[in-house]
SEKOLDO-644735 format. One record per residue (C-alpha): residue number from 1; y, z, x. Coordinates in pm, whole numbers. Example, Ala and Ser with C-alpha at 12.3 -4.5 7.8 and 13.67 -1.06 7.14 Angstrom:
BEGIN
<i->1	y->-450	z->780	x->1230>
<i->2	y->-106	z->714	x->1367>
***
This chain:
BEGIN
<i->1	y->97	z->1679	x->2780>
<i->2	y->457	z->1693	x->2680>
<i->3	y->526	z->1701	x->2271>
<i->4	y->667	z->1358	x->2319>
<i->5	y->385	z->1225	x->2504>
<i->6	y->173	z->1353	x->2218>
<i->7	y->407	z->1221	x->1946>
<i->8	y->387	z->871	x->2112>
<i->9	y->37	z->897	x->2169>
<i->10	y->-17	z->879	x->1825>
<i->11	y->235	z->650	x->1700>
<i->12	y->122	z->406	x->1900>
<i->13	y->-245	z->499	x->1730>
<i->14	y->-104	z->436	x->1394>
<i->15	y->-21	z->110	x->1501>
<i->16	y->-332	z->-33	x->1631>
<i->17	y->-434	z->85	x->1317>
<i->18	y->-201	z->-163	x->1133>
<i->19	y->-306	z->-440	x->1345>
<i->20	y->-670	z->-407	x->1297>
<i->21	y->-590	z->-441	x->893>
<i->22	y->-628	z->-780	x->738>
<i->23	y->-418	z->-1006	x->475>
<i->24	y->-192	z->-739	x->237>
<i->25	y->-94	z->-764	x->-152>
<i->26	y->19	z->-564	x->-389>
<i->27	y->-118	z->-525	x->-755>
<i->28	y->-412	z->-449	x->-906>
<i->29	y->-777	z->-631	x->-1026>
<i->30	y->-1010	z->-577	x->-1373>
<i->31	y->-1273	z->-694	x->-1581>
<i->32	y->-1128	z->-747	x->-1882>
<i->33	y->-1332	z->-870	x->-2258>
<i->34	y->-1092	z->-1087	x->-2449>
<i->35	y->-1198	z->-1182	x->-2837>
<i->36	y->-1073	z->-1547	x->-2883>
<i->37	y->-1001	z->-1501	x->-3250>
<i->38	y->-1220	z->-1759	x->-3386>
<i->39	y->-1368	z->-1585	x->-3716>
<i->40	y->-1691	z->-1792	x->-3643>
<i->41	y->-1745	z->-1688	x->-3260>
<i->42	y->-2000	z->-1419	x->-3172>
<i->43	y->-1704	z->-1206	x->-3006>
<i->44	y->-1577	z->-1135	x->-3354>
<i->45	y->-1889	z->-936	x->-3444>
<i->46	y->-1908	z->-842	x->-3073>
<i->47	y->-1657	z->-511	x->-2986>
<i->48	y->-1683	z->-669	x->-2632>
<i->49	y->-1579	z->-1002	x->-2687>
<i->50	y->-1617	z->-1251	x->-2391>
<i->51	y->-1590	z->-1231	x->-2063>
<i->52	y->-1598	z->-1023	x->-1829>
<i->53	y->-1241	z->-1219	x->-1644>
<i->54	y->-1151	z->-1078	x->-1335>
<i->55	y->-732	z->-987	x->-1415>
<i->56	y->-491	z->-952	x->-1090>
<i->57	y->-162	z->-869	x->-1200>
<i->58	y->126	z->-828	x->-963>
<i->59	y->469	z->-756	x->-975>
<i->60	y->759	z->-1003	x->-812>
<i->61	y->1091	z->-942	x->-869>
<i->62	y->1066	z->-726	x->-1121>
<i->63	y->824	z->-898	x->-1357>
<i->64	y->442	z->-907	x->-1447>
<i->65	y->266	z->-1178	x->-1318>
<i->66	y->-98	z->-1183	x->-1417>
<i->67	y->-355	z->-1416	x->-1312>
<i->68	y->-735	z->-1449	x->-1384>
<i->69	y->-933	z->-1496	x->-1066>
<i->70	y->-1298	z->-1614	x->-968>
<i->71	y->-1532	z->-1291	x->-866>
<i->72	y->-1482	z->-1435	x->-491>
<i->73	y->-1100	z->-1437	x->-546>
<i->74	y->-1129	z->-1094	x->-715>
<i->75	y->-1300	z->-922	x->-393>
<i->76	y->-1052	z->-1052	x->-172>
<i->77	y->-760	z->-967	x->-345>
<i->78	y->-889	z->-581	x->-378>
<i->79	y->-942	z->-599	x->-45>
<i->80	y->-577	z->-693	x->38>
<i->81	y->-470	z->-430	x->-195>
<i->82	y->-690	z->-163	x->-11>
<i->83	y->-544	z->-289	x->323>
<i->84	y->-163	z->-229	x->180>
<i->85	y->-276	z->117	x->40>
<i->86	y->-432	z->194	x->424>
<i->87	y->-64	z->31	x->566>
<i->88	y->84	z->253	x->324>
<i->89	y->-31	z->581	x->407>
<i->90	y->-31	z->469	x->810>
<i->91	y->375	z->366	x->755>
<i->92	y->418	z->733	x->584>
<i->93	y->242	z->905	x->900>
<i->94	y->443	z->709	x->1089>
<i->95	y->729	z->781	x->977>
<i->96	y->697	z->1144	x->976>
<i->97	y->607	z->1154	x->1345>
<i->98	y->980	z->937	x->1411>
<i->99	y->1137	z->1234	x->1243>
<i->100	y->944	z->1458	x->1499>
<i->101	y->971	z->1229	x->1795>
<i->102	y->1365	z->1263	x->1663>
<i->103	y->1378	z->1674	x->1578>
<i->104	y->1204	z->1710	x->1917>
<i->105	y->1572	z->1584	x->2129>
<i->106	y->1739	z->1810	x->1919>
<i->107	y->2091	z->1954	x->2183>
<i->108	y->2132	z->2311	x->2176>
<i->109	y->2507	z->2271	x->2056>
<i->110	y->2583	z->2666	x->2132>
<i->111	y->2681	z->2603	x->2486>
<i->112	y->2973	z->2358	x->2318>
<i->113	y->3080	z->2651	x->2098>
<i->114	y->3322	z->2799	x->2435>
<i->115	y->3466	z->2449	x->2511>
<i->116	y->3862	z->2409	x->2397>
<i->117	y->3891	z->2147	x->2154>
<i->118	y->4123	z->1858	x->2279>
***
């Protein structure tokens, strides 16, 4: 097998790979304890405070958005953040075998160097 049959071979790996992969999103999910700041509540006393709320905060176009999600919700959206990390990593393998698919048709220019220049 040629290098270029083997660099296709597993390009074309990589990308199966990205079409087995579900729904995508960037961001990131946490239980977070807020304290409500009622003097009278429990969560005063408590160092925890209430909760736990499942945070997803995201970035679009340059700012924080944050939003407080069901557990449900929470689960899927790590999951679509674990699929872009997986995309992620595939995209950087896959770009590093286009640079070798690309390195690999390198032209020996030395048989140029005896040609008159027009």
């Amino acid at each position: 097998m040629s290098k270029k049959d083997e660099l296709e071979r597993k390009y074309f790996a990589l990308k199966r790979k990205i079409d087995k992969l579900g729904f995508i999103c960037t961001g990131s999910v946490m239980k977070v304890f807020k304290k409500c700041g009622n003097p009278g509540c429990r969560c005063s006393k408590d160092k925890k405070g209430h909760g736990p709320y499942n945070i997803w905060t995201r970035k679009v176009n340059s700012k924080t958005i944050t939003r407080t999600l069901t557990s449900e919700q929470a689960k899927l959206a790590q999951n679509c953040i674990d699929n872009m990390r997986k995309m992620e990593d595939i995209l950087q393998q896959m770009k590093d075998l286009s640079v070798q698919y690309i390195e690999s048709y390198k032209k020996d220019f030395s048989v140029d160097k005896n040609r008159e220049k027009v």
